[in-house]
Backbone as CSV, one residue per row, in Angstrom:
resi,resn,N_x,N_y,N_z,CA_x,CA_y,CA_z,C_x,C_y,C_z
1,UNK,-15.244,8.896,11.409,-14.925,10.263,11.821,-15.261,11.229,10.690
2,UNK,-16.247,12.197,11.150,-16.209,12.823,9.695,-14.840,14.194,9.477
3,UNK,-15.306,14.269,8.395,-14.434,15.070,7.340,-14.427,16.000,7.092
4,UNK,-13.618,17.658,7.183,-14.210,18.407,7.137,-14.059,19.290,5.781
5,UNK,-14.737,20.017,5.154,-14.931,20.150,3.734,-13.564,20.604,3.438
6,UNK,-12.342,21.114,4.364,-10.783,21.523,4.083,-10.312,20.579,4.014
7,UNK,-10.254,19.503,4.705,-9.699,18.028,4.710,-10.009,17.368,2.941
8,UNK,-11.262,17.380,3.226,-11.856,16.755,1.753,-11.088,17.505,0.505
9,UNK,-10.915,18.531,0.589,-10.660,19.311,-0.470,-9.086,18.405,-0.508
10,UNK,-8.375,18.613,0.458,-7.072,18.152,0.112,-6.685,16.476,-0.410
11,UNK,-8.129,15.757,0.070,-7.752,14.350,-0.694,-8.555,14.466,-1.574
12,UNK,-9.470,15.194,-1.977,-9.609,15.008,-3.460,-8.882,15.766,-4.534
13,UNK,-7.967,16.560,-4.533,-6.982,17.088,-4.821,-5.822,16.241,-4.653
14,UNK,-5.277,15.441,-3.356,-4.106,14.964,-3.461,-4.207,13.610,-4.129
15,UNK,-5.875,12.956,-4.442,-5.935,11.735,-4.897,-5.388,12.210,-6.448
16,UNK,-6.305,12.821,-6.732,-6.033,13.236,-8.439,-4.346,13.661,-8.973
17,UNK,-3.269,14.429,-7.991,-2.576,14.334,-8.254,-1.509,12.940,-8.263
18,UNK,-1.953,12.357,-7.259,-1.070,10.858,-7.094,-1.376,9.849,-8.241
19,UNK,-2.373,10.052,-8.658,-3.033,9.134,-9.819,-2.391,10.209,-10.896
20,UNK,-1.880,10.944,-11.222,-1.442,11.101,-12.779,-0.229,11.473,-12.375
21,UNK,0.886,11.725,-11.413,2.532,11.430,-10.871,2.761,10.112,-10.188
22,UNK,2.178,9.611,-9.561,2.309,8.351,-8.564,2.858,9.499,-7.371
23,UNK,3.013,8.563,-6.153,3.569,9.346,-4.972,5.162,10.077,-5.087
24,UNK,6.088,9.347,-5.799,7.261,10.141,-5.879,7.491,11.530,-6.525
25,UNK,6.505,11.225,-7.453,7.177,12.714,-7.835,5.599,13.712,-8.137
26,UNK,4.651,13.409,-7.252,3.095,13.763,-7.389,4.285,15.624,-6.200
27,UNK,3.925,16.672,-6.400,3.896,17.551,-5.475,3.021,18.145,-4.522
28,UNK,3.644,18.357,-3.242,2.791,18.457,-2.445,2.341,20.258,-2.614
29,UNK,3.440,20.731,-2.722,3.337,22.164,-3.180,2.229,22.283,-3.961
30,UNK,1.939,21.704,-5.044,0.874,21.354,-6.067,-0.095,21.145,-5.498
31,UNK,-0.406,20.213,-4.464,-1.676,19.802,-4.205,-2.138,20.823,-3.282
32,UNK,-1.276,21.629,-2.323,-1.485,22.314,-1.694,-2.382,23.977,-1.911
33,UNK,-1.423,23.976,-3.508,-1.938,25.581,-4.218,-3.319,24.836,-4.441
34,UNK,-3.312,24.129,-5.720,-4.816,23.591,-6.210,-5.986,23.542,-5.110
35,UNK,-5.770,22.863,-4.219,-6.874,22.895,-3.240,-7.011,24.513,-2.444
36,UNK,-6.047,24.995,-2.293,-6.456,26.622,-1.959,-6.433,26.940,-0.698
37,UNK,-5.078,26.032,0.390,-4.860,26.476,0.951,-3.642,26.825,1.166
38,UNK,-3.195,27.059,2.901,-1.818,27.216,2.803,-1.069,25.787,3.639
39,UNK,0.391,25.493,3.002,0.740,24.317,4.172,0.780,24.306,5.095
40,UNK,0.167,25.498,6.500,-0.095,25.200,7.217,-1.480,24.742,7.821
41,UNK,-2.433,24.958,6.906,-3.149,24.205,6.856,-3.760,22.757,6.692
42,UNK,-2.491,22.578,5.855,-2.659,21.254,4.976,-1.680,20.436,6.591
43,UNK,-0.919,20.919,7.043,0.506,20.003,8.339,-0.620,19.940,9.352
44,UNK,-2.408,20.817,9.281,-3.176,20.734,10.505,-3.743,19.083,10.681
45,UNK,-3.649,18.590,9.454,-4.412,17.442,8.898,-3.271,16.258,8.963
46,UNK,-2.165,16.578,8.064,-1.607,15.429,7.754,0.200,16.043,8.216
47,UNK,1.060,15.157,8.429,2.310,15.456,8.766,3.264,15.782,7.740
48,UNK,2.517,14.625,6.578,3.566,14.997,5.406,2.703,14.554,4.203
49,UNK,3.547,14.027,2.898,2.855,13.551,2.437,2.281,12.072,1.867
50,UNK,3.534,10.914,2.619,2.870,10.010,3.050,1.283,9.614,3.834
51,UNK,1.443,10.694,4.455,0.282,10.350,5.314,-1.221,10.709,4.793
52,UNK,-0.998,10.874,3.423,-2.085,12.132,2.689,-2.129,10.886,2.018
53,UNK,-1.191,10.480,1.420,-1.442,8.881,0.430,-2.093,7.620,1.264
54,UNK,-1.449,7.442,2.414,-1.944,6.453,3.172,-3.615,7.098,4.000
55,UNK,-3.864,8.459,4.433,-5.127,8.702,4.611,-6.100,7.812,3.066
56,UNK,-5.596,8.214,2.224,-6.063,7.643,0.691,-6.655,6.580,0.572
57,UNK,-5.795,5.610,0.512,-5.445,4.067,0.103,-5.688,3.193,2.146
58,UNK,-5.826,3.506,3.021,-5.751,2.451,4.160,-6.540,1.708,4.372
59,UNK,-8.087,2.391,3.756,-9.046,1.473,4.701,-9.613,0.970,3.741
60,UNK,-9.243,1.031,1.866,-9.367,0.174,0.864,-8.684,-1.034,1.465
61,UNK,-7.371,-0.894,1.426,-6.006,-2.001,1.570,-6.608,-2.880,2.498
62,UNK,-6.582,-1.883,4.166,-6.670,-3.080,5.019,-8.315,-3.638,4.672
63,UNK,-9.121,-3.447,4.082,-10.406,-3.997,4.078,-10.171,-5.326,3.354
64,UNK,-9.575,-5.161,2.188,-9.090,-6.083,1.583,-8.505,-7.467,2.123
65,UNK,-7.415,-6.918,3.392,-6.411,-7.775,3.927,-7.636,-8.543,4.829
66,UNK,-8.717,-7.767,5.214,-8.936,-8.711,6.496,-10.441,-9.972,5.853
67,UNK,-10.394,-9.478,4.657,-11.419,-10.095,3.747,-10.967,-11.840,3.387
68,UNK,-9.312,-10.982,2.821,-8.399,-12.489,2.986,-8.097,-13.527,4.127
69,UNK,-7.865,-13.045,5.108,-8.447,-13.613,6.563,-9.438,-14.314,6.453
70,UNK,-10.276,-13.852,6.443,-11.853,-14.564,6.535,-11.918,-15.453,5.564
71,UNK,-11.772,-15.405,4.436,-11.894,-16.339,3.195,-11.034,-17.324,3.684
72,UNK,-9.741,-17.281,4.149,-8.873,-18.604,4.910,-9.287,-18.986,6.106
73,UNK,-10.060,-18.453,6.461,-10.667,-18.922,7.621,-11.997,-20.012,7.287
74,UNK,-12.480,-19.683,6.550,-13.412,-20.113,5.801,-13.019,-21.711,5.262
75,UNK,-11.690,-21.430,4.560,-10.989,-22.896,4.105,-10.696,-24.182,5.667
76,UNK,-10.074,-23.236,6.542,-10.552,-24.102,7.710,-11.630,-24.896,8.288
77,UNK,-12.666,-24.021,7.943,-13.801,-24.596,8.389,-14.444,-25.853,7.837
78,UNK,-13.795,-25.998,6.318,-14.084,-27.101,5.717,-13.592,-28.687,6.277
79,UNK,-12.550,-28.009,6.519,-12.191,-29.079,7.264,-12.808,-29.792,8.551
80,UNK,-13.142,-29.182,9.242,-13.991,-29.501,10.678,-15.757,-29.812,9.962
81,UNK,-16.064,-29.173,8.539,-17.378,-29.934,7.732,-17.322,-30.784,7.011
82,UNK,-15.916,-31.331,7.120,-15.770,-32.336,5.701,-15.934,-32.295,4.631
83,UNK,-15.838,-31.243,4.269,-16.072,-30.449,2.737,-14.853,-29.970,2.057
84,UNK,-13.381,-30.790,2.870,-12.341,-29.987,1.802,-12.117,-30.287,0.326
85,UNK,-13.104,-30.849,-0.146,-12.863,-31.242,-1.748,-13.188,-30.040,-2.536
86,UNK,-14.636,-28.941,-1.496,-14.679,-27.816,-2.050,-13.713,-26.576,-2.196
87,UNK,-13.133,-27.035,-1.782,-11.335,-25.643,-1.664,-11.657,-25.263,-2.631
88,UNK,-11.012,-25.636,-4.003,-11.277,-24.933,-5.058,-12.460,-24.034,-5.683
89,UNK,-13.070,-24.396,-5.394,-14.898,-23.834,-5.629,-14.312,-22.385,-4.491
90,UNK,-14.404,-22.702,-3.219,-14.448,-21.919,-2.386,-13.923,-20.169,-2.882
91,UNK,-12.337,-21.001,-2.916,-11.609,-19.806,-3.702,-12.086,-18.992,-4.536
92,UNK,-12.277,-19.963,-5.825,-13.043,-18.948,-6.747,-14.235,-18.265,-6.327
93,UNK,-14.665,-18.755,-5.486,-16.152,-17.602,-5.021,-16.063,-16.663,-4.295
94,UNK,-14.951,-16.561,-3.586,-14.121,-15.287,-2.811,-12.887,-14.838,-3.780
95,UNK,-12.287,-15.239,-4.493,-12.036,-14.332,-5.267,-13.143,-13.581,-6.126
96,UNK,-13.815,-13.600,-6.888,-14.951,-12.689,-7.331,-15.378,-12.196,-6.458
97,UNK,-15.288,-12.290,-4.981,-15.974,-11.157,-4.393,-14.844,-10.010,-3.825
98,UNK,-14.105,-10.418,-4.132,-12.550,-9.818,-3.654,-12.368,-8.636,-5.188
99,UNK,-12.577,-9.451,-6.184,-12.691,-8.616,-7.328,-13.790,-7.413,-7.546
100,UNK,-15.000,-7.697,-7.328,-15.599,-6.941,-6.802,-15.550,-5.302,-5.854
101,UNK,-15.119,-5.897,-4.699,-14.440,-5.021,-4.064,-13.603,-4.356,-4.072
102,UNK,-13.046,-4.488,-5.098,-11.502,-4.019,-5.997,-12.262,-3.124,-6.663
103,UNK,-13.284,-3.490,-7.363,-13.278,-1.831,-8.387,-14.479,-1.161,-7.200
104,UNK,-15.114,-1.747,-5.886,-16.326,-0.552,-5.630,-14.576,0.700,-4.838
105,UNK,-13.369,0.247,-4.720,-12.641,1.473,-4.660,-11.462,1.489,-5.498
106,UNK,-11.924,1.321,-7.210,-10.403,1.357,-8.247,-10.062,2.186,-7.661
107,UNK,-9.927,3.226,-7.785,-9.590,4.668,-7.583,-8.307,4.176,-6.736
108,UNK,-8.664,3.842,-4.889,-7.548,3.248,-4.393,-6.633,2.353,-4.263
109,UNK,-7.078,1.358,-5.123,-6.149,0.172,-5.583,-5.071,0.522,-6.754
110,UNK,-5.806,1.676,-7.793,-4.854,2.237,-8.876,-3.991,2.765,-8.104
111,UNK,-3.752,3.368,-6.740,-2.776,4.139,-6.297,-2.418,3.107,-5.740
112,UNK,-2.479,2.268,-5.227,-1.833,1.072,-4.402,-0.939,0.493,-5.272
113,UNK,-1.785,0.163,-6.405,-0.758,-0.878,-7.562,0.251,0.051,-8.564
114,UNK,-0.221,0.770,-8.841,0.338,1.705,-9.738,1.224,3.241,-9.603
115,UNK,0.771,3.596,-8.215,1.025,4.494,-7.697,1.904,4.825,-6.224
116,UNK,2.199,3.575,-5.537,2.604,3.874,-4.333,4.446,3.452,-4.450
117,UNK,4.966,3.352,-5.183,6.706,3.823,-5.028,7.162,4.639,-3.699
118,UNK,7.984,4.509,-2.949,8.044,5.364,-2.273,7.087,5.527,-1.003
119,UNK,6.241,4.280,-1.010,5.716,4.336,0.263,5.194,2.934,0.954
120,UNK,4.834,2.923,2.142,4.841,1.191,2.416,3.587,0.041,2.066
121,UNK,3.170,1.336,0.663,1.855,0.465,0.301,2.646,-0.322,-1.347
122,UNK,4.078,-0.465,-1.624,4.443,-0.836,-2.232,4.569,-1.659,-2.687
123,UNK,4.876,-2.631,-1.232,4.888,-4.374,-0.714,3.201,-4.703,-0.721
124,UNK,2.506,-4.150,-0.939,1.025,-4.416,-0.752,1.038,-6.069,-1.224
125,UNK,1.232,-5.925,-2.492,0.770,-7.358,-2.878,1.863,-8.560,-2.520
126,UNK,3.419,-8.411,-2.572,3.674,-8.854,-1.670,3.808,-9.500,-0.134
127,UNK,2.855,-8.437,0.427,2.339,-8.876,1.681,1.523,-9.485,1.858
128,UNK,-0.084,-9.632,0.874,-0.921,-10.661,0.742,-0.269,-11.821,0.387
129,UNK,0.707,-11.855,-0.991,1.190,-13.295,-1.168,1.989,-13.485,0.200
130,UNK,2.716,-13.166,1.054,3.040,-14.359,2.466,1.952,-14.589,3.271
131,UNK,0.833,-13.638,3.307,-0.417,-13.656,4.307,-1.079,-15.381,3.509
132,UNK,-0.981,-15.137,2.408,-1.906,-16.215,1.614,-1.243,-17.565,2.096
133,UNK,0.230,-17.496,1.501,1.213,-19.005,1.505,1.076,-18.979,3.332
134,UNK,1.884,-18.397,3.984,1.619,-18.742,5.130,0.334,-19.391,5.847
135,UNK,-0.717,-18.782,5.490,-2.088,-19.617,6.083,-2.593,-20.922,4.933
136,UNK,-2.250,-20.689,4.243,-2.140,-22.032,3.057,-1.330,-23.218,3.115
137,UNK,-0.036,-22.949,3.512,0.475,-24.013,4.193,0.248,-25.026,5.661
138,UNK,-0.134,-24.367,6.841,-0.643,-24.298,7.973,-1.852,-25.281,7.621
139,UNK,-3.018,-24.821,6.294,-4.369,-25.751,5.592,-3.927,-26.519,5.070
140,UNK,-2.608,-27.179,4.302,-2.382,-27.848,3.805,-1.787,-28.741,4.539
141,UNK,-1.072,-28.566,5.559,-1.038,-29.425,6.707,-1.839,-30.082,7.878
142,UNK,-2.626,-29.344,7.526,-3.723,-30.503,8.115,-4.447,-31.136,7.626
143,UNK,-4.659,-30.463,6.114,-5.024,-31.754,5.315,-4.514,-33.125,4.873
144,UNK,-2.795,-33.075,5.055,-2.583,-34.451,4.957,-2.749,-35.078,5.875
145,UNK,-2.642,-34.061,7.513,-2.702,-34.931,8.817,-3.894,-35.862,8.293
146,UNK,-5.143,-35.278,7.929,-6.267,-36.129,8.016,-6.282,-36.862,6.458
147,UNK,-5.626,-36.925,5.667,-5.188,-37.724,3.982,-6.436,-37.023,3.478
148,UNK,-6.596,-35.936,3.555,-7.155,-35.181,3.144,-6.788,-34.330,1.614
149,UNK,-5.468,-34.461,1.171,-4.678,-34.338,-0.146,-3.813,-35.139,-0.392
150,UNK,-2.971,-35.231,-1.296,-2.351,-36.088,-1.974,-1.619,-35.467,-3.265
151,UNK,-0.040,-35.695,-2.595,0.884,-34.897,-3.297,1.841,-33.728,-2.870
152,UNK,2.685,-32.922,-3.265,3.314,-32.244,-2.530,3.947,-30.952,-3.369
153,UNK,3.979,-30.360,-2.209,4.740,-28.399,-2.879,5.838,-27.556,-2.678
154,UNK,6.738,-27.442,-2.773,7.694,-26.847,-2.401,7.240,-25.384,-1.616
155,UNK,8.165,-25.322,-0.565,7.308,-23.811,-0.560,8.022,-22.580,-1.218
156,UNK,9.735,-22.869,-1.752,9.861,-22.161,-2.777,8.564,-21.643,-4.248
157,UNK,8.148,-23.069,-4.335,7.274,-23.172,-5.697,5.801,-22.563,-5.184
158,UNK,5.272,-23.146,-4.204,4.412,-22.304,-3.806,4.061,-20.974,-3.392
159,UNK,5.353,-19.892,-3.162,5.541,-18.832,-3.513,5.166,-18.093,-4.565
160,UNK,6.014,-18.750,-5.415,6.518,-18.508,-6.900,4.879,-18.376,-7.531
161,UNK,3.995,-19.504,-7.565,3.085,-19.844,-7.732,1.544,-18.515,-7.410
162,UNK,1.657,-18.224,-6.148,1.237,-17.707,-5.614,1.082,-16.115,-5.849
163,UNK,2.503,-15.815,-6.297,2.986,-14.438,-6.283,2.401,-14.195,-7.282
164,UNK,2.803,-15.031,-8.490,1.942,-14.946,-10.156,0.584,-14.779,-10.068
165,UNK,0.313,-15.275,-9.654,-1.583,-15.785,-9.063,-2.144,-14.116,-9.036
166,UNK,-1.148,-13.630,-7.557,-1.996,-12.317,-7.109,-1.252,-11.546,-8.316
167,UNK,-0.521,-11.463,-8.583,0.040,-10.191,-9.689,-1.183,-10.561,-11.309
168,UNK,-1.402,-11.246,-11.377,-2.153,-11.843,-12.646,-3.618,-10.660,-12.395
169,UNK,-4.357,-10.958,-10.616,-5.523,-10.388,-10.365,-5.166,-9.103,-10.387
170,UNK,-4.666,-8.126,-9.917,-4.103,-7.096,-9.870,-4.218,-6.379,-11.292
171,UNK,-3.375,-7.331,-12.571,-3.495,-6.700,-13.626,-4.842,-5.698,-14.076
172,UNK,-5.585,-6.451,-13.597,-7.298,-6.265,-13.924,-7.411,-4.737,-13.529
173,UNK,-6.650,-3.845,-12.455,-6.630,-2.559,-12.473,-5.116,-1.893,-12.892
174,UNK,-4.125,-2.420,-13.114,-3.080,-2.309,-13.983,-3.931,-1.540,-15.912
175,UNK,-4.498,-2.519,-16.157,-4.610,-2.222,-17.503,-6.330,-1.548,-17.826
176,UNK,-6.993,-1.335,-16.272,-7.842,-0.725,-16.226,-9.130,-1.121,-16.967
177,UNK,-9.492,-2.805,-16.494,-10.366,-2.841,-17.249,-11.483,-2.500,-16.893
178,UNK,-12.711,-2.964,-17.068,-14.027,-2.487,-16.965,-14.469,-3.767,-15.969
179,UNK,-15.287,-3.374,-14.841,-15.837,-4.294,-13.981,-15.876,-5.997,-14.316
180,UNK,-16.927,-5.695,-15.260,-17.366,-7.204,-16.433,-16.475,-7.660,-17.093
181,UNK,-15.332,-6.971,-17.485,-14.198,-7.513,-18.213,-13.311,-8.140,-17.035
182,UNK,-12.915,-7.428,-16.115,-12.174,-8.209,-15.020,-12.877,-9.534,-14.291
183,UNK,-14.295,-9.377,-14.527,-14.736,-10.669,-13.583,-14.458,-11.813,-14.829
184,UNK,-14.929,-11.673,-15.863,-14.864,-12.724,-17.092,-13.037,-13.387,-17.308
185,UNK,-12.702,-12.241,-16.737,-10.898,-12.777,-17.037,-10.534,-13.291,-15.470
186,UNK,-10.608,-12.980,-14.778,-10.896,-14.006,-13.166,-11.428,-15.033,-13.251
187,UNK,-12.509,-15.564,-13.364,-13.183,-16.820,-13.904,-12.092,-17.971,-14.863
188,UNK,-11.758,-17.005,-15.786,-10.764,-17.259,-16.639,-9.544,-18.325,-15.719
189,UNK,-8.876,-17.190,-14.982,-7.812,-16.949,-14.389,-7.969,-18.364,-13.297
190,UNK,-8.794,-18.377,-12.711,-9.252,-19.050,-11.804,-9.164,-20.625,-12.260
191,UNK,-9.576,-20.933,-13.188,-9.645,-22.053,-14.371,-8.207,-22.520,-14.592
192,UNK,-7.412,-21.514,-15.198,-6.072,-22.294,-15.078,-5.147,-22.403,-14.176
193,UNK,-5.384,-21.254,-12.782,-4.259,-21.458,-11.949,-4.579,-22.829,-10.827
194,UNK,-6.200,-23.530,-10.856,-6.827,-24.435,-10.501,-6.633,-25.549,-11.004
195,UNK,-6.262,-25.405,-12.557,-6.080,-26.740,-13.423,-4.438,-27.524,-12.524
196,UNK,-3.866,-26.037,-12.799,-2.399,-26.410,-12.011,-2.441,-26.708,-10.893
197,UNK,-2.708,-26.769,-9.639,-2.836,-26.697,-8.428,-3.552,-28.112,-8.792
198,UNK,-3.992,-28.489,-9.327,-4.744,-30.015,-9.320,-3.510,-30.968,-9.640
199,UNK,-2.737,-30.700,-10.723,-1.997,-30.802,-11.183,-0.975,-31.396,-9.802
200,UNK,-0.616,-30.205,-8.733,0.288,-30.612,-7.728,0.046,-30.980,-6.772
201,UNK,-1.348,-30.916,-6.183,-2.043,-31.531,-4.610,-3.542,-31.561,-5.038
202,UNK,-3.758,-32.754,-4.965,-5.626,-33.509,-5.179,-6.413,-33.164,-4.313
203,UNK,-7.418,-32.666,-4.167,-7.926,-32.479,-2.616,-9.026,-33.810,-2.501
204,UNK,-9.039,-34.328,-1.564,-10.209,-35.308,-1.310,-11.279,-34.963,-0.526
């Protein structure tokens, strides 16, 4: 749908303010003068100012979410190719592309991770870690159906596990690194949360 240069004005104005207040205490009054109109202009577009943050950040987020989908979908398929020994490989090659996609929109992930208090993009990464464990468990059960692994996980621990995992990737726009620096520390990352996971279920 396109955009019209009043609209635009107000998210590139309301992005810049949410990125140096976060959403709680970013003003809408503020974003409203700066961009140069009046709030009734600005209520023609958006209802409040949730909806100015989430216009922002939605179609980063959900692009993300449905990327994760597919990549577990993907782990399924191994199974029906007989290839679940590659799980691990797999992962890491969709995570780097997941990383990737993370900085072609930092901009909206810094407001997601750093910036959304106060709104329901808060739970963001929370919500991937049950999207993840939930379809991870479901794969891991059918891998023993077929003795396809060997060994076992709590799903307390696999939580726990999990949650660290995504908060670890995340950091990478937390501390704002540079494209090449985040993929080299993913790789990294990837290496030891893999060493562990070997550690608790073998894949065959």
């Amino acid at each position: 749908m396109k955009i019209s240069e009043t609209q635009q004005k107000i998210l590139t104005v309301g992005k810049r303010e949410f990125l140096d207040k976060g959403f709680k205490d970013a003003s809408l009054r503020k974003i409203v003068a700066e961009a140069g109109f009046t709030k009734g202009a600005f209520y023609g577009y958006y209802p409040d100012k949730a909806a100015l943050f989430e216009a922002l950040v939605s179609d980063a987020a959900d692009g993300l979410t449905e990327q994760f989908k597919s990549a577990q979908d993907a782990h399924f398929d191994l199974i029906f190719e007989n290839e679940t020994a590659k799980s691990r490989e797999l992962s890491t090659k969709y995570l780097l592309y997941f990383v990737n996609y993370i900085y072609d929109y930092f901009e909206e992930f810094k407001l997601i991770i750093c910036c959304s208090e106060g709104t329901k993009y808060s739970d963001y990464i929370h919500e991937l870690v049950e999207l993840d464990v939930s379809r991870t468990e479901k794969y891991y059960t059918l891998l023993k159906d077929k003795g396809k692994i060997a060994g076992s996980v709590s799903h307390e621990l696999h939580h726990m596990i999990t949650s660290a995992y995504f908060t670890a990737v995340f950091e990478t726009v937390v501390h704002d690194m540079t494209r090449e620096q985040a993929i080299e520390y993913i790789k990294e990352l990837a290496i030891f949360f893999n060493s562990g996971w070997d550690g608790l279920l073998k894949l065959i």
